[in-house]
C-alpha positions as CSV (number, residue, x, y, z in Angstrom):
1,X,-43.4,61.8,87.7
2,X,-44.9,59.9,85.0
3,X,-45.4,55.8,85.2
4,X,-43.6,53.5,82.9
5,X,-46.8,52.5,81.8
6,X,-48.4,56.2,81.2
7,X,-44.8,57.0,78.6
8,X,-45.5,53.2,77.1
9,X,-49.2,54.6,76.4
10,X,-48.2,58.0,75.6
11,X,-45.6,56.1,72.7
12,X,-48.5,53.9,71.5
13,X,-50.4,56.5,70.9
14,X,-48.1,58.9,69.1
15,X,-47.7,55.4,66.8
16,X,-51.2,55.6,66.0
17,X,-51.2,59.8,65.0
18,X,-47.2,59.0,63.2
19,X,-47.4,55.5,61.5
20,X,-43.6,55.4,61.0
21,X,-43.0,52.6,58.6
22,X,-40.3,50.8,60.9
23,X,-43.2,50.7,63.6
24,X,-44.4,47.2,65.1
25,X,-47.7,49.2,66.8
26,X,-48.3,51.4,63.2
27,X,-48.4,47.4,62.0
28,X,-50.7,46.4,64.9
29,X,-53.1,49.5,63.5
30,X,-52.5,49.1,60.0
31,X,-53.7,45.5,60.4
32,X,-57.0,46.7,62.5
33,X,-59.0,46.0,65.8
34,X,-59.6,41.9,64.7
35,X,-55.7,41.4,64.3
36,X,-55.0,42.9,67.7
37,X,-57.9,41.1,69.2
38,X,-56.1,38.1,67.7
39,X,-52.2,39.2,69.5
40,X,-54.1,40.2,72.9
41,X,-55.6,36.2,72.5
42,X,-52.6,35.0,71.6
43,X,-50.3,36.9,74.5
44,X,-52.7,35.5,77.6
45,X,-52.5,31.9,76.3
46,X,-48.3,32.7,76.5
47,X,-48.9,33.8,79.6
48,X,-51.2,30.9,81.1
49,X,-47.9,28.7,79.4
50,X,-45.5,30.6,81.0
51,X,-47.5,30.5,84.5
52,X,-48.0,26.9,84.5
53,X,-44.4,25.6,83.2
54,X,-41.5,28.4,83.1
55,X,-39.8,30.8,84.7
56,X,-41.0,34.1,87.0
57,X,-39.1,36.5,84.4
58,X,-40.8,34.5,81.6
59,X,-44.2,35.2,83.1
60,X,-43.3,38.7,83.8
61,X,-41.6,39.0,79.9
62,X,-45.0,37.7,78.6
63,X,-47.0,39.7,80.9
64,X,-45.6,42.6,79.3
65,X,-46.6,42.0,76.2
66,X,-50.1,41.2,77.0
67,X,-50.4,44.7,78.6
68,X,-48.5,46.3,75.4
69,X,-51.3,44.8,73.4
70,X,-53.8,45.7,75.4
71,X,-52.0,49.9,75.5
72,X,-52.3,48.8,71.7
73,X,-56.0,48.3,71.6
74,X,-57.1,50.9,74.1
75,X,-55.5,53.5,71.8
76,X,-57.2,52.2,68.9
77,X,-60.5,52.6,69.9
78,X,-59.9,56.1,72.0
79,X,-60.0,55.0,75.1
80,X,-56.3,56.0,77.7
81,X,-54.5,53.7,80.3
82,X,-55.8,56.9,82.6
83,X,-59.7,54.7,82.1
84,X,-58.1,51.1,83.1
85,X,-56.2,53.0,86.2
86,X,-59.4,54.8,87.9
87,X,-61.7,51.4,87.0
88,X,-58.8,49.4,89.2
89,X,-58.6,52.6,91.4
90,X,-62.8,52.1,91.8
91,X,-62.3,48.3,92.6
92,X,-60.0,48.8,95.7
93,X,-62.7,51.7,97.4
């Protein structure tokens, strides 16, 4: 059975072969690497916010987007969710 998080990859990185205009992730390639460094920045600070004055399902809502951005740039420079889960899988040996 495949993760949530292995069919969100798998859609980020059929946005980056596609480039469907209507695409928010085509957008986050079109615009390159700096600009999604820029939205992975951007998404922590909301979560630190979120952490420190709102809600559990706003942490978990802006959690969600930092990993989305972070699917976003491990696509765009080759690299597959599969390499972030065996480095956490290496950490808990």
């Amino acid at each position: 059975m495949t993760s949530v998080a292995e069919q969100v990859f798998q859609i980020v990185e059929g946005r980056k072969a596609s480039a469907p205009a209507e695409s928010y992730t085509a957008k986050l390639y079109a615009a390159g690497e700096t600009e999604i460094l820029k939205k992975i920045g951007e998404e922590a600070v909301e979560v630190v916010v979120a952490a420190s004055r709102e809600s559990d399902a706003r942490v978990v809502y802006e959690m969600a987007d930092l990993v989305y951005h972070s699917m976003v740039l491990l696509a765009a420079r080759g690299l597959r969710w599969q390499d972030v889960e065996a480095e956490l899988a290496r950490r808990i040996k």
